[in-house]
C-alpha positions in Angstrom: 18.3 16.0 -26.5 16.7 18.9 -24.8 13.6 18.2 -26.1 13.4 14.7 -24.6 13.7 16.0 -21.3 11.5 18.7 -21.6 9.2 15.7 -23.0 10.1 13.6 -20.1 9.8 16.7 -17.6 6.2 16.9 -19.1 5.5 13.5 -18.9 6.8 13.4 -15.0 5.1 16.6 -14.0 1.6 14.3 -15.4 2.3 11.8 -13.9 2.9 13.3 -10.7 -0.2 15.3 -11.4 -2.2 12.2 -11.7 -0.4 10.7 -8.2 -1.5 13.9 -6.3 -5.3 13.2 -7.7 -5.3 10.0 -6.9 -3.8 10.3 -3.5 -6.2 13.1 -2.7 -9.5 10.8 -3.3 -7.8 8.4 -1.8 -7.6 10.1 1.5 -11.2 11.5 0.8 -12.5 8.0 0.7 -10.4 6.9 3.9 -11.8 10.0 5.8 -15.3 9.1 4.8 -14.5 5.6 5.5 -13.2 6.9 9.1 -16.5 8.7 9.6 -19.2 6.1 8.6 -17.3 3.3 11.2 -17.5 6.4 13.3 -21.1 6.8 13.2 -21.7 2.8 12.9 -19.8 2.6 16.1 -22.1 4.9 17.8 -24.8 3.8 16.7 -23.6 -0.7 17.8 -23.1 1.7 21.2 -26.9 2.8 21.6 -27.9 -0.9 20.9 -25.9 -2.4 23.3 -26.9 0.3 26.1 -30.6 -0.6 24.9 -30.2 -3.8 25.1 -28.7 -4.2 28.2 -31.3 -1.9 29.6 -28.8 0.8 30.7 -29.9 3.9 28.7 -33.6 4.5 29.7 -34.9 2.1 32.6 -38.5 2.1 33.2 -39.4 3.2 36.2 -43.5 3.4 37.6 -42.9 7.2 37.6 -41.8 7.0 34.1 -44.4 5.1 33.3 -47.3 6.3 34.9 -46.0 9.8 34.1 -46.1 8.7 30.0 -50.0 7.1 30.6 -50.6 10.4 32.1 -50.0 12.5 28.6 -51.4 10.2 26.5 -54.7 10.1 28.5 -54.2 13.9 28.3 -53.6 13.3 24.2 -57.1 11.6 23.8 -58.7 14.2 26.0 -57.4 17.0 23.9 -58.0 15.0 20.3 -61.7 14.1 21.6 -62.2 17.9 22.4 -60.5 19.6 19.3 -62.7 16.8 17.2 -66.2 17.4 19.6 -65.5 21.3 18.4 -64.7 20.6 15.2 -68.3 18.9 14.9 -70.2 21.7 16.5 -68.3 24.5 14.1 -69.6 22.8 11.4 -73.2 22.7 12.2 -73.2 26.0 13.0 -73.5 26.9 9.0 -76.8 24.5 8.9 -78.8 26.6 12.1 -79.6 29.6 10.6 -81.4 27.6 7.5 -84.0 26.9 9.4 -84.2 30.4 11.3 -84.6 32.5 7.9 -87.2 30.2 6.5 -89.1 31.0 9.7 -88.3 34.7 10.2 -87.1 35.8 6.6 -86.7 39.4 7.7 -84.6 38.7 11.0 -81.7 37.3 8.7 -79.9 38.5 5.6 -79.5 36.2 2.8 -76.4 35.4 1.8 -77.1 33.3 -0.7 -74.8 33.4 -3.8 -76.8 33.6 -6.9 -75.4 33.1 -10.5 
């Protein structure tokens, strides 16, 4: 007889075991349910504003201010590029100069 309950203790002590698990990924998963309608909410909220037109309307200072940096963008991009092309032609100018005058520059060839 005392074993039974000490079986039954066992048994309850599992199965309570088992109930605290299962409770405890249970309100995990509500939690990150909680958070991801959370987020989704936010995110429907951003839409709408777009949509409507309330979050970021254009204005012609906006506008002209944005042309303004991306003319500044190609400017910058056609420079770094125009330097880019004059660095590496540098390397092919003094060819010409030491086959001319070979004692004005130092080869610097690399031989095997």
């Amino acid at each position: 007889m005392v074993s039974d309950i000490a079986n039954a203790w066992k048994g309850l002590e599992l199965a309570e075991k088992g109930f605290e698990d299962w409770l405890l990924n249970e309100l995990q998963r509500l939690e990150r349910l909680e958070h991801l309608a959370k987020k989704f909410k936010n995110k429907c909220d951003i839409h709408e504003e777009w949509s409507t037109g309330e979050c970021c309307p254009l204005s012609l200072s906006s506008v002209t201010s944005s042309r303004k940096n991306s003319d500044d963008f190609r400017w910058l991009f056609r420079h770094r590029l125009l330097h880019r092309n004059k660095t590496e032609e540098i390397p092919i100018t003094p060819s010409p100069i030491s086959v001319l005058a070979p004692g004005l520059m130092p080869d610097h060839r690399i031989t095997d």
